[in-house]
PyMOL Python script that loads the backbone (N, CA, C, O; Angstrom):
from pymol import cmd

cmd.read_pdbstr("""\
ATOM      1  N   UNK A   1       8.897 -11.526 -12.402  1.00  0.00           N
ATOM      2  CA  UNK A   1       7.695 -11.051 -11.763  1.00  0.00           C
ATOM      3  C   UNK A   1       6.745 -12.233 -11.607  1.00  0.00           C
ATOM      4  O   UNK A   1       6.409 -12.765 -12.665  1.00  0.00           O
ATOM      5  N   UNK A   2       6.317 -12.671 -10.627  1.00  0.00           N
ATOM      6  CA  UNK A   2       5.171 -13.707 -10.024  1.00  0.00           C
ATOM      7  C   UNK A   2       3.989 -13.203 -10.600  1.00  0.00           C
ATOM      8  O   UNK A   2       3.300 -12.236 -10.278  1.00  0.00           O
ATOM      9  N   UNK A   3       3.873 -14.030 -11.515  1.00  0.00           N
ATOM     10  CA  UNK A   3       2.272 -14.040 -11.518  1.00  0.00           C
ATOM     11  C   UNK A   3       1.194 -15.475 -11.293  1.00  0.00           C
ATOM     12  O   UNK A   3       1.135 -16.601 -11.786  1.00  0.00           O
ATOM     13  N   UNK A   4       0.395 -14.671 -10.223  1.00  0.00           N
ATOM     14  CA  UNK A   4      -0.479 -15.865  -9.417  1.00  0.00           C
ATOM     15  C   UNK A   4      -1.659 -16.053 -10.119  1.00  0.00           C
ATOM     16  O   UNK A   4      -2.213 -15.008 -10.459  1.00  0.00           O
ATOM     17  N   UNK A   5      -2.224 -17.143 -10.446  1.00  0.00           N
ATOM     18  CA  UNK A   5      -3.804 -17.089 -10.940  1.00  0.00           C
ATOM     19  C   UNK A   5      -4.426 -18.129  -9.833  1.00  0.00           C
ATOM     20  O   UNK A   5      -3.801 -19.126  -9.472  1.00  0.00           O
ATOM     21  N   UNK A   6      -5.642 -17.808  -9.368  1.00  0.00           N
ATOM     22  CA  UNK A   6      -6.833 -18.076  -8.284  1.00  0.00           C
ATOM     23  C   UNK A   6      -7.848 -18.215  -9.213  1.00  0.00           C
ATOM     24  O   UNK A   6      -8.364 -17.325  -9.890  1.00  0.00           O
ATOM     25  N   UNK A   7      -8.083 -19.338  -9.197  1.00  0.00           N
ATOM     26  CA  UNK A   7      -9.461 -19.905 -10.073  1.00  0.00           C
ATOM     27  C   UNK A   7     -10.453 -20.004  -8.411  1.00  0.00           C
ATOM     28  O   UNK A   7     -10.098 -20.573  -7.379  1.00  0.00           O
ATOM     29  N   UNK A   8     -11.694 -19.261  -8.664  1.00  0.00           N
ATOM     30  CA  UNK A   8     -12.602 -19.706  -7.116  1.00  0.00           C
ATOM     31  C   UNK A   8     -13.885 -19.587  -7.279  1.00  0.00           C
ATOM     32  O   UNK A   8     -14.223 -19.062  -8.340  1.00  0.00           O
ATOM     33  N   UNK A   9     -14.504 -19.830  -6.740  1.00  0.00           N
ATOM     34  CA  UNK A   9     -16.134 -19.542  -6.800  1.00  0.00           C
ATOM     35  C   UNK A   9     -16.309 -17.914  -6.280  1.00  0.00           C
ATOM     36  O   UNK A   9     -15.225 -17.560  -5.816  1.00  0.00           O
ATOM     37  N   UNK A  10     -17.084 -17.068  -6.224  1.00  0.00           N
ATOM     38  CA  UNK A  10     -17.670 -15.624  -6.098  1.00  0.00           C
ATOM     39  C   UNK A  10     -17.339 -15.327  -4.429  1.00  0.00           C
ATOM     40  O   UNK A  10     -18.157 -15.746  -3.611  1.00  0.00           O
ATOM     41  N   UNK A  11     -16.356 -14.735  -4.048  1.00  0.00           N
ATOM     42  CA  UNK A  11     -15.932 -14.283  -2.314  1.00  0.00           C
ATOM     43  C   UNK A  11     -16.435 -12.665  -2.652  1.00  0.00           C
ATOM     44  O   UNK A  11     -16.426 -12.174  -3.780  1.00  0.00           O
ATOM     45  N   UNK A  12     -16.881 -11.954  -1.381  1.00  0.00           N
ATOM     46  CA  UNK A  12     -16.936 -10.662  -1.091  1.00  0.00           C
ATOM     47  C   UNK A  12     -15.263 -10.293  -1.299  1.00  0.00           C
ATOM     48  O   UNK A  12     -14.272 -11.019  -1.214  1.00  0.00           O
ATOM     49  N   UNK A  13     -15.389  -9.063  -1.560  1.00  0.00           N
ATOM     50  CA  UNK A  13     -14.176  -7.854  -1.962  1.00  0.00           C
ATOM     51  C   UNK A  13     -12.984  -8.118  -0.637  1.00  0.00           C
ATOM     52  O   UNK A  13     -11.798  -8.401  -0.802  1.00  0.00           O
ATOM     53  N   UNK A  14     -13.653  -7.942   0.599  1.00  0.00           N
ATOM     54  CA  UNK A  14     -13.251  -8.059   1.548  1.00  0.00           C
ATOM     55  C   UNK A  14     -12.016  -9.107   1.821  1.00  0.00           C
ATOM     56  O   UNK A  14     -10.837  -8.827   2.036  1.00  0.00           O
ATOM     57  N   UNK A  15     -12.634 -10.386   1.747  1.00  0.00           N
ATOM     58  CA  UNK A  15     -11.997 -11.700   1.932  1.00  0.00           C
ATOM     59  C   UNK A  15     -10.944 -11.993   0.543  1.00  0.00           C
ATOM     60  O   UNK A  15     -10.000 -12.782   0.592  1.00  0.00           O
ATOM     61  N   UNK A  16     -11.349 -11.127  -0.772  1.00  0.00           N
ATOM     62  CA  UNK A  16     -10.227 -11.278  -1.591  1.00  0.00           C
ATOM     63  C   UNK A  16      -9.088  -9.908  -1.370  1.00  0.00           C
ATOM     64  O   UNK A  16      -7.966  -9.752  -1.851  1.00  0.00           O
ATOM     65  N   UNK A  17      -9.606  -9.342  -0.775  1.00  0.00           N
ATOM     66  CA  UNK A  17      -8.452  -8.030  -0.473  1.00  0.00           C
ATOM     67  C   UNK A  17      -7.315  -8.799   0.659  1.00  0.00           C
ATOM     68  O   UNK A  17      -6.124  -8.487   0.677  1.00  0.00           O
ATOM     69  N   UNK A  18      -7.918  -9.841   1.574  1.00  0.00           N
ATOM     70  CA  UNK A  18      -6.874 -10.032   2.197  1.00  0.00           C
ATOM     71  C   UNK A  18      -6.353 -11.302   1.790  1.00  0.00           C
ATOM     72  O   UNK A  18      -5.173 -11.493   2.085  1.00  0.00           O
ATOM     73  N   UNK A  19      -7.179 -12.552   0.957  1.00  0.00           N
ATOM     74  CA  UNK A  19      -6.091 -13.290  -0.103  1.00  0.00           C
ATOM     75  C   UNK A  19      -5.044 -12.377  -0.645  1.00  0.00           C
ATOM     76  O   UNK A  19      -3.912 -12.688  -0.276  1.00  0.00           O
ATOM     77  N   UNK A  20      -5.117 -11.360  -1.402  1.00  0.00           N
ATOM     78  CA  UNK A  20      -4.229 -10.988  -2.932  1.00  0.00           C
ATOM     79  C   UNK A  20      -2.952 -10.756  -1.398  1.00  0.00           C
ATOM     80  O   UNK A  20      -1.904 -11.401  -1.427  1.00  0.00           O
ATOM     81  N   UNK A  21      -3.194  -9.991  -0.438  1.00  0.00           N
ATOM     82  CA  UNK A  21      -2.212  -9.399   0.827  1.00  0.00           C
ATOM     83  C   UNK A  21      -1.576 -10.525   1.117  1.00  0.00           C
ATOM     84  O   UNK A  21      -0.349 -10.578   1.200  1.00  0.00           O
ATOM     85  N   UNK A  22      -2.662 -11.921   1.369  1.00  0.00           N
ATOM     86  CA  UNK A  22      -1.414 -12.647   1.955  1.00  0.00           C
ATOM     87  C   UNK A  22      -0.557 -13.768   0.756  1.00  0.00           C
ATOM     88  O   UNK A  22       0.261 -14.602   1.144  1.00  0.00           O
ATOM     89  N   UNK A  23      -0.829 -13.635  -0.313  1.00  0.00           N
ATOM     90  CA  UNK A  23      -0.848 -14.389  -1.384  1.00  0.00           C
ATOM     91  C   UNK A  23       1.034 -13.709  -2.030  1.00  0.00           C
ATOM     92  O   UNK A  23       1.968 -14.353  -2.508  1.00  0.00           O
ATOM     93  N   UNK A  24       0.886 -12.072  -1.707  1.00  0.00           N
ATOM     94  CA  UNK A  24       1.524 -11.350  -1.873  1.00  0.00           C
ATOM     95  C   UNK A  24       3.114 -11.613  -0.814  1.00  0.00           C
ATOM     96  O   UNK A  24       4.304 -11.721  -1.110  1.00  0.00           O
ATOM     97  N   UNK A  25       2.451 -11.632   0.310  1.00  0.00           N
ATOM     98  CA  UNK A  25       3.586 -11.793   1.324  1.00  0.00           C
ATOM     99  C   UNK A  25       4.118 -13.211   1.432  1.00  0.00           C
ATOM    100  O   UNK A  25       5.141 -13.516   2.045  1.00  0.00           O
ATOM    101  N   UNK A  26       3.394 -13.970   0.835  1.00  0.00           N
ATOM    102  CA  UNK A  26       4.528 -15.033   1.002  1.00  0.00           C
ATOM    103  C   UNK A  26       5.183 -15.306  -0.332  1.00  0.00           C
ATOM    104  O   UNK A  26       5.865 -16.330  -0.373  1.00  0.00           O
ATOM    105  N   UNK A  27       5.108 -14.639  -1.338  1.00  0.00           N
ATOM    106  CA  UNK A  27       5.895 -14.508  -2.483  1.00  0.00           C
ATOM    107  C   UNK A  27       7.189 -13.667  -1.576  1.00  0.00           C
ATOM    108  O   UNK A  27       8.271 -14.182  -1.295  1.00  0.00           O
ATOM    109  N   UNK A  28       6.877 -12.652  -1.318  1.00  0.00           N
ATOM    110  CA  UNK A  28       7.634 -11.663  -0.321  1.00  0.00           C
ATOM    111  C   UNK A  28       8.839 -12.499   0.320  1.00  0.00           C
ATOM    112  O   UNK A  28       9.963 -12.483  -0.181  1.00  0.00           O
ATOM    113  N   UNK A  29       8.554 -13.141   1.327  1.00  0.00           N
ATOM    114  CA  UNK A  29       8.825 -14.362   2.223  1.00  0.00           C
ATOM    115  C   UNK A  29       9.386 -15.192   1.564  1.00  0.00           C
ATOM    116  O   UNK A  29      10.458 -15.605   2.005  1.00  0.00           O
ATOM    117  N   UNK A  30       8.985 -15.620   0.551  1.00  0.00           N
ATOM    118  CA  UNK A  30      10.018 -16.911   0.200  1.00  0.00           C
ATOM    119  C   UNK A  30      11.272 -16.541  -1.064  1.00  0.00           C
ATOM    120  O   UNK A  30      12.464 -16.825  -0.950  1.00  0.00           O
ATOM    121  N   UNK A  31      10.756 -15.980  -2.025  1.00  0.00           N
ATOM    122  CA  UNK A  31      11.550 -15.645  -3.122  1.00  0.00           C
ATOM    123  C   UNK A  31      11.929 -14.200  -2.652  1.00  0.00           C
ATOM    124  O   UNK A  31      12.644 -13.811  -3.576  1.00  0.00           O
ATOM    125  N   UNK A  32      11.849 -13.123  -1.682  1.00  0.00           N
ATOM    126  CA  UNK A  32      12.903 -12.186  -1.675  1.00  0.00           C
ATOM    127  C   UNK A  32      12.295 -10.733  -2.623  1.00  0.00           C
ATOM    128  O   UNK A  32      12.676  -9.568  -2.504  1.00  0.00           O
ATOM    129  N   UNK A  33      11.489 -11.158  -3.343  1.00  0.00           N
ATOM    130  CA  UNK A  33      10.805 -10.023  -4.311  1.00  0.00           C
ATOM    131  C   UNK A  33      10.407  -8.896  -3.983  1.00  0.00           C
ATOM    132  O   UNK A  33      11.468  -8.860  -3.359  1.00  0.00           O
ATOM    133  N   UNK A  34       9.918  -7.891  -3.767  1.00  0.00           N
ATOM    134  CA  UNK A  34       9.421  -6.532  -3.683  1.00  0.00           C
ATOM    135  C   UNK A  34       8.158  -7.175  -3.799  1.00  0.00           C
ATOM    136  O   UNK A  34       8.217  -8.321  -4.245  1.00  0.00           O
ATOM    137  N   UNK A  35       6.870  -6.674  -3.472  1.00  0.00           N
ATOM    138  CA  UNK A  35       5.504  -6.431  -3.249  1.00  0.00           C
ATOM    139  C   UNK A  35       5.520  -5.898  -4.410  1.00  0.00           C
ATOM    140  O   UNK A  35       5.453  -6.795  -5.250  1.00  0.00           O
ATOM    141  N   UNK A  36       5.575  -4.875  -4.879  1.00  0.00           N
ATOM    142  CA  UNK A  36       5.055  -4.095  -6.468  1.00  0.00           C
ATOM    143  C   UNK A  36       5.327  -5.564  -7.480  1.00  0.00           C
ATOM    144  O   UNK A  36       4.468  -5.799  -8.330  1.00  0.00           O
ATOM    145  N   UNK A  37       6.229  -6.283  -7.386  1.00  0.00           N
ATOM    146  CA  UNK A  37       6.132  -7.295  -8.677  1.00  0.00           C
ATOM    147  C   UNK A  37       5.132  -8.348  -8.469  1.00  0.00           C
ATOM    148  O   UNK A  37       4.777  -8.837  -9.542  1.00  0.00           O
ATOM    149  N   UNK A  38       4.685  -8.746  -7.663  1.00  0.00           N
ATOM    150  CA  UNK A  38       4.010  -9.917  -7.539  1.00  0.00           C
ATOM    151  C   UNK A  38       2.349  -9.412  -8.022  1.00  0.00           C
ATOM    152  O   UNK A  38       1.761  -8.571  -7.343  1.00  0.00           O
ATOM    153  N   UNK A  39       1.835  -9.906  -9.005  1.00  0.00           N
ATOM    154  CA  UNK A  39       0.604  -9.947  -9.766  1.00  0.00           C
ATOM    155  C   UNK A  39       0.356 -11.029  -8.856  1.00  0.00           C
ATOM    156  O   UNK A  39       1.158 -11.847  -8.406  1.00  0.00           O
ATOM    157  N   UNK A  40      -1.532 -10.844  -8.544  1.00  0.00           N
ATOM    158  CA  UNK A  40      -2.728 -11.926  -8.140  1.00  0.00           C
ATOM    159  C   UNK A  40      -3.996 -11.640  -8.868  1.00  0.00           C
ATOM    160  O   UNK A  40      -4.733 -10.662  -8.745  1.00  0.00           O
ATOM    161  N   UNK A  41      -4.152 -13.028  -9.917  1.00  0.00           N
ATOM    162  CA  UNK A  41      -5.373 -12.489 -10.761  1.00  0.00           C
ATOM    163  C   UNK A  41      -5.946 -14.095 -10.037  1.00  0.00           C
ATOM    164  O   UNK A  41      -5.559 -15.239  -9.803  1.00  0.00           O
ATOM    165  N   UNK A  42      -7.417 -12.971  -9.881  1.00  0.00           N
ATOM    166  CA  UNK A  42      -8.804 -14.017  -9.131  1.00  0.00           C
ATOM    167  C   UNK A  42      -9.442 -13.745 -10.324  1.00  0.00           C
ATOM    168  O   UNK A  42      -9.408 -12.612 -10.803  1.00  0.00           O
ATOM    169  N   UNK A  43     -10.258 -15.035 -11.072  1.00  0.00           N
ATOM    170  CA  UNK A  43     -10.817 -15.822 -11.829  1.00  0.00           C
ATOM    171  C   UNK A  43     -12.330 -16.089 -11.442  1.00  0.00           C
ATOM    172  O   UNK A  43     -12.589 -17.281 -11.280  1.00  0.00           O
ATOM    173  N   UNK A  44     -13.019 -15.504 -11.324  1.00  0.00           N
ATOM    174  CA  UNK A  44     -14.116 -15.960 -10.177  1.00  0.00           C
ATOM    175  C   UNK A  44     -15.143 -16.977 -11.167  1.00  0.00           C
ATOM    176  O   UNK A  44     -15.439 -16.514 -12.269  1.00  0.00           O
ATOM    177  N   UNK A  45     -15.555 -18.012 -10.884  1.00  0.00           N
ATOM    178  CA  UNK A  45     -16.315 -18.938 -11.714  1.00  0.00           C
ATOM    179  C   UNK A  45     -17.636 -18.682 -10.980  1.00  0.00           C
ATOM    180  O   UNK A  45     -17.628 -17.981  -9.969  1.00  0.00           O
ATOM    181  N   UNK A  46     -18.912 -19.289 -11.504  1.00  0.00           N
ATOM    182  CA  UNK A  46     -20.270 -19.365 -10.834  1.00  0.00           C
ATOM    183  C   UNK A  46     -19.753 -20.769 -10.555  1.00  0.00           C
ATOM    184  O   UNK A  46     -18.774 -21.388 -10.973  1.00  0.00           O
ATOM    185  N   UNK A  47     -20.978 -21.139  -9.504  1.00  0.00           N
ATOM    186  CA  UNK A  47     -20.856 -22.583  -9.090  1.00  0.00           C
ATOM    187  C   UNK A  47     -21.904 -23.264 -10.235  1.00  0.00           C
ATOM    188  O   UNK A  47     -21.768 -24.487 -10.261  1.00  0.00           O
ATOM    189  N   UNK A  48     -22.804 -22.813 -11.078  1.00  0.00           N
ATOM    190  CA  UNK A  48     -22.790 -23.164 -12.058  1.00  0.00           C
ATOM    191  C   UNK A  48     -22.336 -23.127 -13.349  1.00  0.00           C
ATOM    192  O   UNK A  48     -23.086 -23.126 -14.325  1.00  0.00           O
ATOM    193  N   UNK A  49     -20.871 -23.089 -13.409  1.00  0.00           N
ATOM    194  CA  UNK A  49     -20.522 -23.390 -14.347  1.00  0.00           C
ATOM    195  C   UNK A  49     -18.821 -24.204 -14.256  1.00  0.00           C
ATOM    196  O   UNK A  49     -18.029 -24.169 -15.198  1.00  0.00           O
ATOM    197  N   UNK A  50     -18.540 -24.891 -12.924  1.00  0.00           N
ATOM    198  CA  UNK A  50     -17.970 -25.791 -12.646  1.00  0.00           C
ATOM    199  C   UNK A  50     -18.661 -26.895 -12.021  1.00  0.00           C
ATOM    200  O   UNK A  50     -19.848 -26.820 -11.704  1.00  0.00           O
ATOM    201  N   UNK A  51     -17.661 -28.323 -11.763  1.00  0.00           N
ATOM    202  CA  UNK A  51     -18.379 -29.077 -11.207  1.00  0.00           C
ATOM    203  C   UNK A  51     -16.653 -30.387 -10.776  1.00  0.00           C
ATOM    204  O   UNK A  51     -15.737 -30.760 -11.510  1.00  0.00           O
ATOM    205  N   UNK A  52     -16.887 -30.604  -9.650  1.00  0.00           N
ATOM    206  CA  UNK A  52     -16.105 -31.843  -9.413  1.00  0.00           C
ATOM    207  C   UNK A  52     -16.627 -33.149  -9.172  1.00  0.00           C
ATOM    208  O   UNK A  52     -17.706 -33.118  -8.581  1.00  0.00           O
ATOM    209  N   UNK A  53     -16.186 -34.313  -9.452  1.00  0.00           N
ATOM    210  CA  UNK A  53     -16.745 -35.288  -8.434  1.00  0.00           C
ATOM    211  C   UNK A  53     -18.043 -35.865  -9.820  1.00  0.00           C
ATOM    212  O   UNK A  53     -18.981 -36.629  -9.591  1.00  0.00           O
ATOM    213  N   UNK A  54     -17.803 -35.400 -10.831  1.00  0.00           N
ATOM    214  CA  UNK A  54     -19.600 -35.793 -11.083  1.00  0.00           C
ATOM    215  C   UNK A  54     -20.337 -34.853 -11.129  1.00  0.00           C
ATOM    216  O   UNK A  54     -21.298 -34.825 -11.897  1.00  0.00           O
ATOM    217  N   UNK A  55     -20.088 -34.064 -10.461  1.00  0.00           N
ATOM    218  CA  UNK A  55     -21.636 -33.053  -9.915  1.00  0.00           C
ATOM    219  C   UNK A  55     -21.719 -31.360 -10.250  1.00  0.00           C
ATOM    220  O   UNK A  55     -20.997 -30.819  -9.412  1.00  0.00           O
ATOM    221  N   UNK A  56     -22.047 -30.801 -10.739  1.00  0.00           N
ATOM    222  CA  UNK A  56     -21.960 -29.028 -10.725  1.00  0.00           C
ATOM    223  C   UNK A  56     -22.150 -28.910  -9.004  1.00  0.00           C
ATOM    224  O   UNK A  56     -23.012 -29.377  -8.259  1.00  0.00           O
ATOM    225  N   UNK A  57     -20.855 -28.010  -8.723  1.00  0.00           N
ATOM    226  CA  UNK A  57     -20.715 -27.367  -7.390  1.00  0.00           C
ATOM    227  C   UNK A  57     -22.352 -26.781  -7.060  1.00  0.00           C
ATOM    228  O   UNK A  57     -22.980 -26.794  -6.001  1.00  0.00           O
ATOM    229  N   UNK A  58     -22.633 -26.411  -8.054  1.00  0.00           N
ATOM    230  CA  UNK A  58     -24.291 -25.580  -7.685  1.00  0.00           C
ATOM    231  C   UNK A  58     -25.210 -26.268  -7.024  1.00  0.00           C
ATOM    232  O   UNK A  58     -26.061 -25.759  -6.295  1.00  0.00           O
ATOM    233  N   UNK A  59     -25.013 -28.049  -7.365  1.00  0.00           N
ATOM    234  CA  UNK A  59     -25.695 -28.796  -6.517  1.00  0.00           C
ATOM    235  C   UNK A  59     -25.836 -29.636  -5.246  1.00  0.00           C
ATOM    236  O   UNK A  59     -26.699 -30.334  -4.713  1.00  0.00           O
ATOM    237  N   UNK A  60     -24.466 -29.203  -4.993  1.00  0.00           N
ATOM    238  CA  UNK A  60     -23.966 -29.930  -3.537  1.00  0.00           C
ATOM    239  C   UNK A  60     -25.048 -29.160  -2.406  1.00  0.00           C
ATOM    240  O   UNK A  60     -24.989 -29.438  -1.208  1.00  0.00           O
TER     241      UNK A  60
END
""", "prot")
cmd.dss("prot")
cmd.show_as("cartoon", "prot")
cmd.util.cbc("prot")
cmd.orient("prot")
């Protein structure tokens, strides 16, 4: 069973309903799996409380 983890900053419901869909289908697509096995866990971080580069994302 695939399990996906998505580390991201805060998206509307919307735009993660159709990540987990397409995140799903290309597990589908490449490995052959059924849709019911493939797990997608979103991680949602604040932009203050990551940072790349040096910098907290909060301040770009």
């Amino acid at each position: 069973m695939p399990i996906v983890t998505i580390q991201q900053g805060p998206r509307d419901t919307e735009l993660k309903r159709d990540l987990v869909k397409r995140v799903t289908d290309a597990f589908v697509d490449a490995y052959g799996v059924p849709a019911e096995s493939v797990q997608v866990w979103i991680h949602e971080v604040p932009a203050d409380s990551w940072g790349a580069a040096g910098r907290l994302t909060a301040d770009r």
